[in-house]
C-alpha positions as CSV (number, residue, x, y, z in Angstrom):
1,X,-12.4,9.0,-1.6
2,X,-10.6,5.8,-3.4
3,X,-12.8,2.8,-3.3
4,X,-10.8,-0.3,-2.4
5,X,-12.8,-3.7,-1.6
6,X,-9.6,-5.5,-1.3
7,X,-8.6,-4.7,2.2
8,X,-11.9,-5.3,3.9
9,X,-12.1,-8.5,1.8
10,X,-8.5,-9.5,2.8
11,X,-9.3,-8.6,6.2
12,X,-12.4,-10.8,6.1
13,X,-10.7,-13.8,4.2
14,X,-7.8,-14.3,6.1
15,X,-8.9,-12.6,9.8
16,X,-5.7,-10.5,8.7
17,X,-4.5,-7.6,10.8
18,X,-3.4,-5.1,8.2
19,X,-0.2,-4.1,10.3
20,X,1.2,-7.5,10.5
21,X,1.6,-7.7,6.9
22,X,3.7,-5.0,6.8
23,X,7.7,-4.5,7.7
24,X,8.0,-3.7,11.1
25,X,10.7,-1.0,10.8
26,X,11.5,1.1,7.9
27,X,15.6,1.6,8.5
28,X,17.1,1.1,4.7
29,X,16.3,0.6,0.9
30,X,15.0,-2.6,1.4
31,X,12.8,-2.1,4.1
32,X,11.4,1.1,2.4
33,X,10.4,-1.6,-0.8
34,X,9.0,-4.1,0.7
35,X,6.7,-1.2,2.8
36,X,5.5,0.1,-0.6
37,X,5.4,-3.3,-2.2
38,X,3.3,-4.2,0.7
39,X,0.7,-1.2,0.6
40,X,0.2,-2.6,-3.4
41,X,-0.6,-6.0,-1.6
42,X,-3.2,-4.7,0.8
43,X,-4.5,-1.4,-1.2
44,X,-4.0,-2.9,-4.6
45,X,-3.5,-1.0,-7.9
46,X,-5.0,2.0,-6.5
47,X,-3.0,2.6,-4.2
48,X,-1.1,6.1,-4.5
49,X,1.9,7.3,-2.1
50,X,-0.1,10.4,-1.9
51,X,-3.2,9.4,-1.0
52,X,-4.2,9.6,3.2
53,X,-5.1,6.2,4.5
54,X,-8.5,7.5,6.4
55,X,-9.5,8.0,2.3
56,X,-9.7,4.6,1.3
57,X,-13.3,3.2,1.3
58,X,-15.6,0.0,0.2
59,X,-17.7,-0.3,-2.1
60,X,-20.3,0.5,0.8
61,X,-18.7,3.7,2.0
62,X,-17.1,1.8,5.2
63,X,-13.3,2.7,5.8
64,X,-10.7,0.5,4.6
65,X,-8.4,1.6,7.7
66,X,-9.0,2.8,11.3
67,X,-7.6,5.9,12.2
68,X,-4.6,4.4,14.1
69,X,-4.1,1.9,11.4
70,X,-3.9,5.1,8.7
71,X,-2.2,6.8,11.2
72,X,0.8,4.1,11.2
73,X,0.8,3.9,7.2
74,X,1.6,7.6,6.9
75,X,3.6,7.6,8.8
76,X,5.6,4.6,7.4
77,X,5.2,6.2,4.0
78,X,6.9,9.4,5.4
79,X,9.8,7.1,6.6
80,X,10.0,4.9,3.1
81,X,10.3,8.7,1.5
82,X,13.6,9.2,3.4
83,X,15.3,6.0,1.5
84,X,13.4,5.4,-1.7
85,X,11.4,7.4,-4.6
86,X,7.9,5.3,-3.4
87,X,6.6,6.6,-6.6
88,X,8.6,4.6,-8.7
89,X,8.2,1.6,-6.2
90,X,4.6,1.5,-6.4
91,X,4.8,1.9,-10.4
92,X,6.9,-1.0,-11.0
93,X,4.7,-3.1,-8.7
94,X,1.9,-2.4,-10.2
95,X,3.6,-3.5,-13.7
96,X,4.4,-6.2,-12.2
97,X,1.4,-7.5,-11.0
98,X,-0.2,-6.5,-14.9
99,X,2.1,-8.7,-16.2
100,X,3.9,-5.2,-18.0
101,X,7.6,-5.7,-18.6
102,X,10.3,-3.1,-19.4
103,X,10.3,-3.9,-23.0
104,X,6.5,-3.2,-23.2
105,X,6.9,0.2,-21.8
106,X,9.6,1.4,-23.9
């Protein structure tokens, strides 16, 4: 299980429905970016290509997404894998939102 308060709080906070904030296709590079970049806005810096959607939890053990909702993210990551190395995606997002430049990692 990876424990993740921020999409139930973002949920809460903003009536948000999680597949809203997300591209609505996945047909090119770009697309395939701003899907990952958007799974490190709604999971945060846990989130982990690999990791099934049904796995994220709250603090309190509730599910972060419902099964259609994790459903729909795996399979959008499958897609973003066909136009962009999501690993690499995810990492400099995340170094991006530490404040971690290019410099500092070399």
């Amino acid at each position: 299980m990876h424990y993740n308060q921020g999409v139930l709080l973002l949920r809460r906070s903003l009536g948000v429905k999680i597949m809203e904030v997300v591209p609505a296709k996945i047909d090119d590079e770009a697309s395939a970016r701003r899907f990952i970049a958007s799974c490190i806005k709604i999971v945060g810096l846990g989130y982990h290509p690999d990791t099934p959607f049904r796995d994220y939890v709250a603090d309190d053990g509730s599910r972060c997404f419902s099964d259609a909702e994790a459903r729909n993210f795996e399979e959008a990551t499958q897609i973003a894998f066909r136009y962009c190395h999501p690993y690499s995606v995810a990492l400099d997002a995340a170094q991006r939102l530490l404040g971690i430049t290019d410099q500092q990692t070399a």
